[in-house]
KOLMI-583489 format. One record per atom (N, C-alpha, C, O): atom name; residue number from 1; residue in one letter; x, y, z. Coordinates in steps of 0.001 Angstrom, whole numbers, m for minus. Example, Ala and Ser with C-alpha at 12.3 -4.5 7.8 and 13.67 -1.06 7.14 Angstrom:
<guros>
+------+-----+------+---------+---------+---------+
| site | pos | code |      xx |      yy |      zz |
+------+-----+------+---------+---------+---------+
|    N |   1 |    A |   13190 |   m5690 |    7800 |
|   CA |   1 |    A |   12300 |   m4500 |    7800 |
|    C |   1 |    A |   13200 |   m3300 |    7800 |
|    O |   1 |    A |   14236 |   m3319 |    8465 |
|    N |   2 |    S |   12850 |   m2250 |    7080 |
|   CA |   2 |    S |   13670 |   m1060 |    7140 |
|    C |   2 |    S |   12900 |      30 |    7870 |
|    O |   2 |    S |   13409 |    1138 |    8039 |
+------+-----+------+---------+---------+---------+
</guros>
This chain:
<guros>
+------+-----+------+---------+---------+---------+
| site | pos | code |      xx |      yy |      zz |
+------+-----+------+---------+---------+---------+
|    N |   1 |    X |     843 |   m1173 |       0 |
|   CA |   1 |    X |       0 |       0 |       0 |
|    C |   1 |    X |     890 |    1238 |       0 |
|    O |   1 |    X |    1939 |    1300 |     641 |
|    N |   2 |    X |     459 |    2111 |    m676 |
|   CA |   2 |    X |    1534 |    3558 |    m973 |
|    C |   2 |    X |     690 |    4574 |      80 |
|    O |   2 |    X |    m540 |    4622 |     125 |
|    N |   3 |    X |    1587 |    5363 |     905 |
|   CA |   3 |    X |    1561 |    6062 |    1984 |
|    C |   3 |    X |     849 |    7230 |     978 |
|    O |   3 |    X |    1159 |    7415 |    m199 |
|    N |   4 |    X |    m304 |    8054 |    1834 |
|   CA |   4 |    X |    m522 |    9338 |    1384 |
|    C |   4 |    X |     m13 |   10213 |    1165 |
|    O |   4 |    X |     516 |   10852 |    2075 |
|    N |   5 |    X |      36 |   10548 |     100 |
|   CA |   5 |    X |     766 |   11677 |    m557 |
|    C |   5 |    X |    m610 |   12827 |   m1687 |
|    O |   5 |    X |   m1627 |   12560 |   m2328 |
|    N |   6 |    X |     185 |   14105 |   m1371 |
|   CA |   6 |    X |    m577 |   15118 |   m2667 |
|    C |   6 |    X |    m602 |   13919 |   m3532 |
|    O |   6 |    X |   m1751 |   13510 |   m3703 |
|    N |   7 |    X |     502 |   13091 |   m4253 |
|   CA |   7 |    X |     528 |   12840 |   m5164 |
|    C |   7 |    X |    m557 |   11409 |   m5359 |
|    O |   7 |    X |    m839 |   11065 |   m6507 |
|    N |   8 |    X |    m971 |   10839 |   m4485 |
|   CA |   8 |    X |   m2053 |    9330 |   m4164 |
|    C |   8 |    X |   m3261 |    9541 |   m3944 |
|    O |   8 |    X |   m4194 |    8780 |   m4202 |
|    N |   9 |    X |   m3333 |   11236 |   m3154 |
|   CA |   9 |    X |   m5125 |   11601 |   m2563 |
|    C |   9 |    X |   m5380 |   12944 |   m4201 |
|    O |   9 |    X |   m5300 |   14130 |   m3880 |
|    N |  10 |    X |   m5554 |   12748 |   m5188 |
|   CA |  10 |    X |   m5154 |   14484 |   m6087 |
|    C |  10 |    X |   m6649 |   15022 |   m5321 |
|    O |  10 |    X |   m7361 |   14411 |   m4524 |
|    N |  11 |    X |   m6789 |   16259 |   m5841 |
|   CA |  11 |    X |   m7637 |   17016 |   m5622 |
|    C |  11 |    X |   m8675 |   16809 |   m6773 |
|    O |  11 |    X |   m8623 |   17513 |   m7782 |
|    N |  12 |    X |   m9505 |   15951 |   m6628 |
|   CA |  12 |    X |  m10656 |   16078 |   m8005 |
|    C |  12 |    X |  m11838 |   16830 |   m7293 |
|    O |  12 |    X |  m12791 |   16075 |   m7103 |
|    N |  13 |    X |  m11941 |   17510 |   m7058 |
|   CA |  13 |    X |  m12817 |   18148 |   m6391 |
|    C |  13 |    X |  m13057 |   19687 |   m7748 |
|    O |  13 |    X |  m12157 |   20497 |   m7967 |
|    N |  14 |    X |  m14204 |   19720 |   m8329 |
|   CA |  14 |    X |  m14136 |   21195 |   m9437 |
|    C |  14 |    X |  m15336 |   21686 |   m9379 |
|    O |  14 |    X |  m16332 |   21049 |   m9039 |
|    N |  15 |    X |  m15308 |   22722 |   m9672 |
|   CA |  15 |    X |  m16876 |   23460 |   m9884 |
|    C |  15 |    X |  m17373 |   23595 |   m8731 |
|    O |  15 |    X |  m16715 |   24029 |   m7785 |
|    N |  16 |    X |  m18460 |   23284 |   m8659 |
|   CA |  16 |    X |  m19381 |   23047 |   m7280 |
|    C |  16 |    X |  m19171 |   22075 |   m6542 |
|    O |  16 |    X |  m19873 |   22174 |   m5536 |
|    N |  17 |    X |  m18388 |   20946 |   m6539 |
|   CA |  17 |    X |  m17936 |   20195 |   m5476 |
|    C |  17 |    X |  m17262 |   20439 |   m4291 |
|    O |  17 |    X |  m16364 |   21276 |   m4213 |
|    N |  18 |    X |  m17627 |   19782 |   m3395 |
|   CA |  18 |    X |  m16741 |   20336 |   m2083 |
|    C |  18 |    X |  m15509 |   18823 |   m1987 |
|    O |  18 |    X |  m15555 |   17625 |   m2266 |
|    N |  19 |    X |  m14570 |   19724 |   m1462 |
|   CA |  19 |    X |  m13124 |   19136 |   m1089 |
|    C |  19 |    X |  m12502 |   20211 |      85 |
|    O |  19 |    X |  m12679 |   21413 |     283 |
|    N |  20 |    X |  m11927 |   19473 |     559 |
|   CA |  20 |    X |  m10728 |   20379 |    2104 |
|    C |  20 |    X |   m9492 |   19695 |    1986 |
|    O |  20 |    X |   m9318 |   18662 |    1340 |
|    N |  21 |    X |   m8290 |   20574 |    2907 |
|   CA |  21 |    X |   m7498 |   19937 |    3090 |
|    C |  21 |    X |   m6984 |   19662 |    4362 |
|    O |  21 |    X |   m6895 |   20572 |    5186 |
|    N |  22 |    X |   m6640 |   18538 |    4620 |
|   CA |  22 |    X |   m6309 |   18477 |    6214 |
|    C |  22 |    X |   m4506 |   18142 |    6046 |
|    O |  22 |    X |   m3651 |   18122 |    5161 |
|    N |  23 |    X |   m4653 |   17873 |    7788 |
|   CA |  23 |    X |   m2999 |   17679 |    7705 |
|    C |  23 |    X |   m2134 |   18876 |    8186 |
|    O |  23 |    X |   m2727 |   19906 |    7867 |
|    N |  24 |    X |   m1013 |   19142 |    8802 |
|   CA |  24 |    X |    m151 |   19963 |    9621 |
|    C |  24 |    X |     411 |   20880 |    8234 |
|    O |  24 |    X |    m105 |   20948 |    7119 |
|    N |  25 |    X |    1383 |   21400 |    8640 |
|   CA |  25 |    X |    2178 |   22570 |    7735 |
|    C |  25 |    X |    2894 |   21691 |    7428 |
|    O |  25 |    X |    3570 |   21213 |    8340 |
|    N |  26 |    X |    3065 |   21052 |    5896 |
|   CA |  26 |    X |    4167 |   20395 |    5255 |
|    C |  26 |    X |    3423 |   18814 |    5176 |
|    O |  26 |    X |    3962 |   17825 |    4680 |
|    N |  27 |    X |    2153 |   18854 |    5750 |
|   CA |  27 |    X |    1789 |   17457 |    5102 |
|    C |  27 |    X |    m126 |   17357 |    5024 |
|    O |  27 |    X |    m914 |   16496 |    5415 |
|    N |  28 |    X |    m252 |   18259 |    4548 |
|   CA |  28 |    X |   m1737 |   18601 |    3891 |
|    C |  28 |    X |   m2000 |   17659 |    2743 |
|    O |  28 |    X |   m1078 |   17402 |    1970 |
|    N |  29 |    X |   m2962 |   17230 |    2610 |
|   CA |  29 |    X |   m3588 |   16476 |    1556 |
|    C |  29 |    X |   m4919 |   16607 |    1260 |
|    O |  29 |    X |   m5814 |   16321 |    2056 |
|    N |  30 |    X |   m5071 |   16972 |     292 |
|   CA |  30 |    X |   m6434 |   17482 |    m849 |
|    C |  30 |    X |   m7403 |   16177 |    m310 |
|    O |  30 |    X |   m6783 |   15127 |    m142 |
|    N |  31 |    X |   m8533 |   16160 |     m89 |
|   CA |  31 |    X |   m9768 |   15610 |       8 |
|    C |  31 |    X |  m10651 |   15600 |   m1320 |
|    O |  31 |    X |  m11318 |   16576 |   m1661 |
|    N |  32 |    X |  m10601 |   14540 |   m1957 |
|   CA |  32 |    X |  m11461 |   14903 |   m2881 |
|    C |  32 |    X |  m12943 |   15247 |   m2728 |
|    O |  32 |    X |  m13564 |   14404 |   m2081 |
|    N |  33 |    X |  m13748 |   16421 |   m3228 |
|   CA |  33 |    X |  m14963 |   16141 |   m2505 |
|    C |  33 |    X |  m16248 |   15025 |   m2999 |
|    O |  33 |    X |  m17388 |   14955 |   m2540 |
|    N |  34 |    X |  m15700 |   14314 |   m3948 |
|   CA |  34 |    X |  m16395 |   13297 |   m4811 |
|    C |  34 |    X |  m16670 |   12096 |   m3551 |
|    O |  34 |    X |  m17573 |   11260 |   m3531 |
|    N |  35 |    X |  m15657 |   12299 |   m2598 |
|   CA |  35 |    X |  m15611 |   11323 |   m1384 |
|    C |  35 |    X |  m16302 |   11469 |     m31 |
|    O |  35 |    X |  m16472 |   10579 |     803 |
|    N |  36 |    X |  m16853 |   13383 |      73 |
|   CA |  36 |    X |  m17185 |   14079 |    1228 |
|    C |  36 |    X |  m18686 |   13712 |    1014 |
|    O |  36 |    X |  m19295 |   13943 |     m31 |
|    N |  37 |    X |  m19164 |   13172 |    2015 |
|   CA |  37 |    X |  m20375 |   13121 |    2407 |
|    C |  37 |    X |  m21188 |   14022 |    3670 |
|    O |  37 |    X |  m20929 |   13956 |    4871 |
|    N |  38 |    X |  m22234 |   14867 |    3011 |
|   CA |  38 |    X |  m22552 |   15687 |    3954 |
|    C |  38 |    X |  m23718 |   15205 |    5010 |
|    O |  38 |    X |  m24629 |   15358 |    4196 |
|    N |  39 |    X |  m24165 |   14902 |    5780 |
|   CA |  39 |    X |  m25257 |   14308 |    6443 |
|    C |  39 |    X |  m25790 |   15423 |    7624 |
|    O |  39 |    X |  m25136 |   16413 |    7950 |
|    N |  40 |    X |  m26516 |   15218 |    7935 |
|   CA |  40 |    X |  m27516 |   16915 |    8661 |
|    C |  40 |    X |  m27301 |   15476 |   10208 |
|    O |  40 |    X |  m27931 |   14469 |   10533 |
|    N |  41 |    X |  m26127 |   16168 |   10706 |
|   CA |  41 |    X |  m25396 |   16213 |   12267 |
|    C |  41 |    X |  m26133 |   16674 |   13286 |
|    O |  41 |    X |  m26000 |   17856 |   12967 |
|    N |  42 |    X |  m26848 |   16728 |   14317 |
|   CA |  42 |    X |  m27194 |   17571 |   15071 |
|    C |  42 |    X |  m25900 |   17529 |   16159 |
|    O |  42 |    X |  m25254 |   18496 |   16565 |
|    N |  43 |    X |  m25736 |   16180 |   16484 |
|   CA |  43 |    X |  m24368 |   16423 |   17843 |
|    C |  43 |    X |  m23382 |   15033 |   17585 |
|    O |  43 |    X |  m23614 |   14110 |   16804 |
|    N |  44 |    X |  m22316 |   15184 |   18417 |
|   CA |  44 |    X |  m21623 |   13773 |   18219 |
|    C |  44 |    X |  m20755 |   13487 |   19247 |
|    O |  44 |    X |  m20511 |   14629 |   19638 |
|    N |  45 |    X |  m20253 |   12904 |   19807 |
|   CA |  45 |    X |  m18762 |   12400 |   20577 |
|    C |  45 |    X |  m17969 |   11975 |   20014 |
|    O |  45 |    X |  m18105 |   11486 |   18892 |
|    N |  46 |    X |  m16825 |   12055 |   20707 |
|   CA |  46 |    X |  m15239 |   11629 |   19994 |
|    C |  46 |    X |  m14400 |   10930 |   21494 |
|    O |  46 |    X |  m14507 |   11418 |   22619 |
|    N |  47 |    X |  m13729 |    9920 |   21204 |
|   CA |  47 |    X |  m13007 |    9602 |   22338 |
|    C |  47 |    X |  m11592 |    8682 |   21442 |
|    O |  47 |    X |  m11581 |    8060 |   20380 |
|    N |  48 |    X |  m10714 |    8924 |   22278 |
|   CA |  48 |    X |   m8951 |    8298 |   21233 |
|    C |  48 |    X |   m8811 |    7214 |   22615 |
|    O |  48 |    X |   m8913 |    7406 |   23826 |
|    N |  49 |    X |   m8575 |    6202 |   21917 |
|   CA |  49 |    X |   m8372 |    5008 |   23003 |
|    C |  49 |    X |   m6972 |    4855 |   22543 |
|    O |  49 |    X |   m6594 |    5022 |   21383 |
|    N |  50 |    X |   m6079 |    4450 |   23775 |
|   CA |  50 |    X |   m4588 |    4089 |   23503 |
|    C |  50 |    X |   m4560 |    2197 |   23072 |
|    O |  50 |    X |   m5561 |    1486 |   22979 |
|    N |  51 |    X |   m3648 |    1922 |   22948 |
|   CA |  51 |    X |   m3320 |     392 |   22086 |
|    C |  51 |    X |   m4299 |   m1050 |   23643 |
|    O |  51 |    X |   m4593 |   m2239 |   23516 |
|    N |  52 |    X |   m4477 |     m23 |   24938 |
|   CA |  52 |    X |   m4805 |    m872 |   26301 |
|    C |  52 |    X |   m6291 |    m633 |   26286 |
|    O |  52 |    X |   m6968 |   m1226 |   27125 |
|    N |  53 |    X |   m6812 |      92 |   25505 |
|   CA |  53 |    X |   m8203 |     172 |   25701 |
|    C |  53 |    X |   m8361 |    1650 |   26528 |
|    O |  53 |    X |   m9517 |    1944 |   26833 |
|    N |  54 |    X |   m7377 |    2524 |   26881 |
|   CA |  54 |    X |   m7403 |    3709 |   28295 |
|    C |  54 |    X |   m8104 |    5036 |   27101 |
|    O |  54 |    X |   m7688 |    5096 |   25944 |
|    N |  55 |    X |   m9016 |    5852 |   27553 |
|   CA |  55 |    X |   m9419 |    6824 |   26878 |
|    C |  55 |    X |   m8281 |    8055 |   27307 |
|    O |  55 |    X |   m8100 |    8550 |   28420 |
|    N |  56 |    X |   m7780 |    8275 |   26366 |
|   CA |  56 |    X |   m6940 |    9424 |   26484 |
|    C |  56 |    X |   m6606 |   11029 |   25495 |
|    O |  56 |    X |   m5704 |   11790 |   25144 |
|    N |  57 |    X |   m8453 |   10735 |   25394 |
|   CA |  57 |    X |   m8649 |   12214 |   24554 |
|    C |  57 |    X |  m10191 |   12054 |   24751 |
|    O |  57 |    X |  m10648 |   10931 |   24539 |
|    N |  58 |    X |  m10963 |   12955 |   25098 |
|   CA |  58 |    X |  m12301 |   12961 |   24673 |
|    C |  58 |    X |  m13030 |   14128 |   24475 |
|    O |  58 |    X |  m12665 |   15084 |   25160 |
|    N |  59 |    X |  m14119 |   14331 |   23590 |
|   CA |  59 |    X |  m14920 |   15551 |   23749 |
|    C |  59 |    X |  m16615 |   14827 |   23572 |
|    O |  59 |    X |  m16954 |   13664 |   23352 |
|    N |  60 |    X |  m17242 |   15793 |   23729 |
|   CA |  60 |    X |  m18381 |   15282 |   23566 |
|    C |  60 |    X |  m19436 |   16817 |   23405 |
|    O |  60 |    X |  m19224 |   17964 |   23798 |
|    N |  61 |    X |  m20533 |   16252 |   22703 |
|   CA |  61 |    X |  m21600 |   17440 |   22550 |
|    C |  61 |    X |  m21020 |   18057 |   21470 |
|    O |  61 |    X |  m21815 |   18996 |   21513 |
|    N |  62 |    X |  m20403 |   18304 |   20650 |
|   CA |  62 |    X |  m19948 |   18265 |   19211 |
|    C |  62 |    X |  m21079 |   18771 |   18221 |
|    O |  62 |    X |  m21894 |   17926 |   17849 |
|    N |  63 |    X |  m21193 |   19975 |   17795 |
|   CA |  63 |    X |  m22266 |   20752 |   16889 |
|    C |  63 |    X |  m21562 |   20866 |   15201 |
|    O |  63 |    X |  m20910 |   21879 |   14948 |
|    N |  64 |    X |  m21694 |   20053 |   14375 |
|   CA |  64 |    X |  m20746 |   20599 |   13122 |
|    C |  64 |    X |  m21769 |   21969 |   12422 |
|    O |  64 |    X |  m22961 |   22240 |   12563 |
|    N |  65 |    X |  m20986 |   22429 |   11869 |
|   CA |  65 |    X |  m21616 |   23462 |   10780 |
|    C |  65 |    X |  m21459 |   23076 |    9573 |
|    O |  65 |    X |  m20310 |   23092 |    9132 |
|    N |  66 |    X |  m22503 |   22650 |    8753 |
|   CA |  66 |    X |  m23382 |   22821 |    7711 |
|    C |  66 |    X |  m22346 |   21480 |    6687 |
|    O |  66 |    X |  m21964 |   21393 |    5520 |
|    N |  67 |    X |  m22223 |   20560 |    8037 |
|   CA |  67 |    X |  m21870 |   18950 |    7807 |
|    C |  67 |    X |  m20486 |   18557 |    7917 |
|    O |  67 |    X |  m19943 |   17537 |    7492 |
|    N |  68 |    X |  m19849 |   19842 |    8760 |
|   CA |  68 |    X |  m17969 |   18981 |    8809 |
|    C |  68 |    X |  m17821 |   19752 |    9999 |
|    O |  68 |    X |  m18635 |   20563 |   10441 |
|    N |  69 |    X |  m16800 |   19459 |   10445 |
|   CA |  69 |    X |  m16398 |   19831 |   12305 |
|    C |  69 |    X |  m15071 |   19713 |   12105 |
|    O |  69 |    X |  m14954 |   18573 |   11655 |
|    N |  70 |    X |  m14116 |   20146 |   12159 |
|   CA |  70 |    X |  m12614 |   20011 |   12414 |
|    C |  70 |    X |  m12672 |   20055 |   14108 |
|    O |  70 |    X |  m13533 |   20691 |   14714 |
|    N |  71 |    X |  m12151 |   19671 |   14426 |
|   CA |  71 |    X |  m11546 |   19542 |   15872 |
|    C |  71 |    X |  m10006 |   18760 |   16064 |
|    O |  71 |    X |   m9633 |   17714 |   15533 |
|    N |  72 |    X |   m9205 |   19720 |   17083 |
|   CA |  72 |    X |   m7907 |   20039 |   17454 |
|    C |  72 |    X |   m7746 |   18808 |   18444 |
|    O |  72 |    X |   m8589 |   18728 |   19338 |
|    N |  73 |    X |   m6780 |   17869 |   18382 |
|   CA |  73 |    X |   m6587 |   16951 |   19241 |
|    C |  73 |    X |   m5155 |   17134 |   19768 |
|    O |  73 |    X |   m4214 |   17198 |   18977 |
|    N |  74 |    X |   m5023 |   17197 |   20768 |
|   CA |  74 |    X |   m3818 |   17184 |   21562 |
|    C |  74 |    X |   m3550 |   15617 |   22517 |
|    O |  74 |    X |   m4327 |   15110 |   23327 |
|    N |  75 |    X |   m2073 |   15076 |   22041 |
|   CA |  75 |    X |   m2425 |   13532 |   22611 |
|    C |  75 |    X |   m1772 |   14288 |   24379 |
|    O |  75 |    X |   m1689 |   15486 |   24651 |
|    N |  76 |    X |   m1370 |   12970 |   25386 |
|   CA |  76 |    X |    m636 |   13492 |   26298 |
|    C |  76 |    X |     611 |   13485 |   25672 |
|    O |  76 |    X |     537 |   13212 |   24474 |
|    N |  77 |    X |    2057 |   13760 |   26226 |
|   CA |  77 |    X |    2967 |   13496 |   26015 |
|    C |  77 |    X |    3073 |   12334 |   25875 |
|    O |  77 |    X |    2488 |   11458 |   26513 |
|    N |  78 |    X |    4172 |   12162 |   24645 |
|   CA |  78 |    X |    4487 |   10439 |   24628 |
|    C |  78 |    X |    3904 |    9989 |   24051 |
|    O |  78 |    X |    4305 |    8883 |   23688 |
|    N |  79 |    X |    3026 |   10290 |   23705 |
|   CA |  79 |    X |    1967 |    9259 |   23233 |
|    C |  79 |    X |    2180 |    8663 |   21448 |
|    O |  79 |    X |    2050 |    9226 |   20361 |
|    N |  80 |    X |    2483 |    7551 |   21780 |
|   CA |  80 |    X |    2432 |    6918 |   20135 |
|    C |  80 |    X |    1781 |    5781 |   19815 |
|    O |  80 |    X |     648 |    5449 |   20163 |
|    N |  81 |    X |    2546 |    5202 |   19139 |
|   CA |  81 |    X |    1564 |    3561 |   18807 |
|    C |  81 |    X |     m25 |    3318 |   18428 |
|    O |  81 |    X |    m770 |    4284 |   18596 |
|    N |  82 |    X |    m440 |    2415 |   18061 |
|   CA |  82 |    X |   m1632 |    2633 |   17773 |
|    C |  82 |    X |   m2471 |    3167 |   18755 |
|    O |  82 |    X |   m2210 |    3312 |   19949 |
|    N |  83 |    X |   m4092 |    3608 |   17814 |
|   CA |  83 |    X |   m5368 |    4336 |   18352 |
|    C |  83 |    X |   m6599 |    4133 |   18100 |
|    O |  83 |    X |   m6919 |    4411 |   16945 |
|    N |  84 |    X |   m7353 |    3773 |   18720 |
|   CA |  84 |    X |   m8594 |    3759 |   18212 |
|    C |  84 |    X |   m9384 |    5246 |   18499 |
|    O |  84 |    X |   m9123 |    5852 |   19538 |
|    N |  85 |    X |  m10335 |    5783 |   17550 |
|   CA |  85 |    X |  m10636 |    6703 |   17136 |
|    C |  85 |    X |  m12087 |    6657 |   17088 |
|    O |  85 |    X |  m12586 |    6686 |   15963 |
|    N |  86 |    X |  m12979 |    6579 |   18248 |
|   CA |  86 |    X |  m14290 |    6259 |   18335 |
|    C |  86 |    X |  m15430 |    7599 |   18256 |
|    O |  86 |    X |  m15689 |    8476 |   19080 |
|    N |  87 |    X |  m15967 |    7321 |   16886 |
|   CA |  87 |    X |  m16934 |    9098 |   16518 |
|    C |  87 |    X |  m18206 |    7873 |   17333 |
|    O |  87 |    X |  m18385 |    6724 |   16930 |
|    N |  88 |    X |  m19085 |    8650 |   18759 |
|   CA |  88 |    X |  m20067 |    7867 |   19155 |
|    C |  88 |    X |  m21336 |    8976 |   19593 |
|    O |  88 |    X |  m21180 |   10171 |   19844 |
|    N |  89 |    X |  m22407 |    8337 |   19603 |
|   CA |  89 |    X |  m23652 |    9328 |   19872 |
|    C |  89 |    X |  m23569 |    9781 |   19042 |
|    O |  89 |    X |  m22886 |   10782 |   19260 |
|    N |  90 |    X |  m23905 |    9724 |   17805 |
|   CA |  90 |    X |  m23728 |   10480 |   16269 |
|    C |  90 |    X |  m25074 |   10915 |   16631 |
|    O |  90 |    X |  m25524 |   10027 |   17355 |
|    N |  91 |    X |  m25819 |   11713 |   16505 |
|   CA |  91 |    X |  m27442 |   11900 |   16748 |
|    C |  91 |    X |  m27446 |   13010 |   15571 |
|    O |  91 |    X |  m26872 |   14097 |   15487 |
|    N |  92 |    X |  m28506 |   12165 |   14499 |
|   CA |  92 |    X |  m28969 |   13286 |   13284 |
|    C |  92 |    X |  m29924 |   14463 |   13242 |
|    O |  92 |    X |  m30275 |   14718 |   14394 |
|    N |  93 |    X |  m30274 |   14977 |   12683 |
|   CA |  93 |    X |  m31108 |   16226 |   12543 |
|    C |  93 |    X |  m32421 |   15918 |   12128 |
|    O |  93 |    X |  m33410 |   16585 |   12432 |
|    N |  94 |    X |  m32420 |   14606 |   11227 |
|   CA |  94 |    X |  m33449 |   14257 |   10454 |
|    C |  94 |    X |  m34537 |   13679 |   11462 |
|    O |  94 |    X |  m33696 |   13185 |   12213 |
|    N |  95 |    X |  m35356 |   13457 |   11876 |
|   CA |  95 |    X |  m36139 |   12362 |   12528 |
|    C |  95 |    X |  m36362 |   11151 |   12019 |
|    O |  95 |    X |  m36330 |   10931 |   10808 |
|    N |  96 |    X |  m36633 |   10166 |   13007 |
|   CA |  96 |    X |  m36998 |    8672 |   13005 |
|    C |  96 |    X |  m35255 |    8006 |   12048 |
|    O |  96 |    X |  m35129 |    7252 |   11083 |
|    N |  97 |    X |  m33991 |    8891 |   13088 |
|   CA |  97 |    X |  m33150 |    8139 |   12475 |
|    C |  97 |    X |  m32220 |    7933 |   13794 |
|    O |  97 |    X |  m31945 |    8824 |   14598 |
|    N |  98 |    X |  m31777 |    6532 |   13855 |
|   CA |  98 |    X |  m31102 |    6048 |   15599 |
|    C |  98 |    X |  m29994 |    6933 |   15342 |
|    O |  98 |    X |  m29666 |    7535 |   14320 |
|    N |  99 |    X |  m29445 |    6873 |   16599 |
|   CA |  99 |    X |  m27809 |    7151 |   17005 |
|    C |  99 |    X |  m27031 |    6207 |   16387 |
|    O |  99 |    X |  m27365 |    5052 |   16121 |
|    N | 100 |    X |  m25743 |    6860 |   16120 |
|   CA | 100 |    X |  m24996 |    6122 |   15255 |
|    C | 100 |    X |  m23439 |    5925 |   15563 |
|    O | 100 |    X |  m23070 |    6915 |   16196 |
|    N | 101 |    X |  m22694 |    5296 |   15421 |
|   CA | 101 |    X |  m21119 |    5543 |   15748 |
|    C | 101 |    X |  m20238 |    4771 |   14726 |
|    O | 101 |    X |  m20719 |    3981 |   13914 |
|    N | 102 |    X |  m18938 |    5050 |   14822 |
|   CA | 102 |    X |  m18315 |    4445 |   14265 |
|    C | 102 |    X |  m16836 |    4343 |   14828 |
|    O | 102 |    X |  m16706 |    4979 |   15874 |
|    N | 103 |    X |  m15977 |    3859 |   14500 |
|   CA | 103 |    X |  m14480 |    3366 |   14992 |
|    C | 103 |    X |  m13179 |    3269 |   13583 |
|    O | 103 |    X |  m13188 |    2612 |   12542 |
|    N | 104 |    X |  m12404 |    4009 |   14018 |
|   CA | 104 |    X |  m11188 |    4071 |   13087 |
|    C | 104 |    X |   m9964 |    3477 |   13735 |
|    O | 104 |    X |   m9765 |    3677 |   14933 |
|    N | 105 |    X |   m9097 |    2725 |   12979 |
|   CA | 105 |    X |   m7826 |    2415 |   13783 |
|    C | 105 |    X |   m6985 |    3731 |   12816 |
|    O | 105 |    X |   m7077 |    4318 |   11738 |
|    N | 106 |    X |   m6032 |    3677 |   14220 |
|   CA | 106 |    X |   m4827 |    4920 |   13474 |
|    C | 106 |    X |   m3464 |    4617 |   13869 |
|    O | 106 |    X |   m3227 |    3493 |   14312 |
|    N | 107 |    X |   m2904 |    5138 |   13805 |
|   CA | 107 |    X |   m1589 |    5419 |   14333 |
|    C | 107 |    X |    m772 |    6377 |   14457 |
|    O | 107 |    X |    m173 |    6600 |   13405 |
|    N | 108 |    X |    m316 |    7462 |   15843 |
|   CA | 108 |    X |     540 |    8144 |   16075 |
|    C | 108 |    X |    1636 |    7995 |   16046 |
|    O | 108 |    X |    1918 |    6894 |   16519 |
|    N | 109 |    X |    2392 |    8484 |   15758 |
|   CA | 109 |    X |    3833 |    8541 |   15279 |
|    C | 109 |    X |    4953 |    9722 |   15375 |
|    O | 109 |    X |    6078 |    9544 |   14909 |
+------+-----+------+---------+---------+---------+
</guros>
């Protein structure tokens, strides 16, 4: 598998499509927005589990605007190795639709 690069994620995002870019100073990568899915959010949680199962980041009550949320994560010191990355209490805008969550593995480095 080839590591993300400008050159692996391009930017197809034109016209009226939406695309962003995420990523620090010197390693940003184009989002295509052919990939961005917008869904009507009302609130959400976030919690970073370390490689032991220990929660060692959380927020909660989470409002996006007009379907994306950036939020700033600070690990503790030290902190590397794998992560689990749990988006939970997803609660939509729409009615007669459940709570929802999901789970990412990652890795700090």
């Amino acid at each position: 598998m080839q590591p993300a690069t400008s050159k692996t994620i391009p930017n197809n995002a034109n016209g009226g499509g939406l695309g962003m870019t995420v990523g620090g100073s010197g390693t940003q990568y184009n989002v295509p927005g052919s990939i961005l899915r917008i869904v009507p959010i009302k609130s959400f949680d976030m919690t970073i589990y370390d490689s032991h199962g220990k929660a060692i980041w959380n927020i909660a009550h989470q409002t996006p605007s007009a379907g994306l949320k950036l939020v700033h994560v600070v690990f503790p010191k030290g902190t590397s190795g794998p992560v689990t990355i749990s988006i939970h209490n997803i609660k939509s805008r729409s009615p007669n639709v459940p709570t929802d969550s999901v789970d990412f593995a990652a890795k700090v480095v």
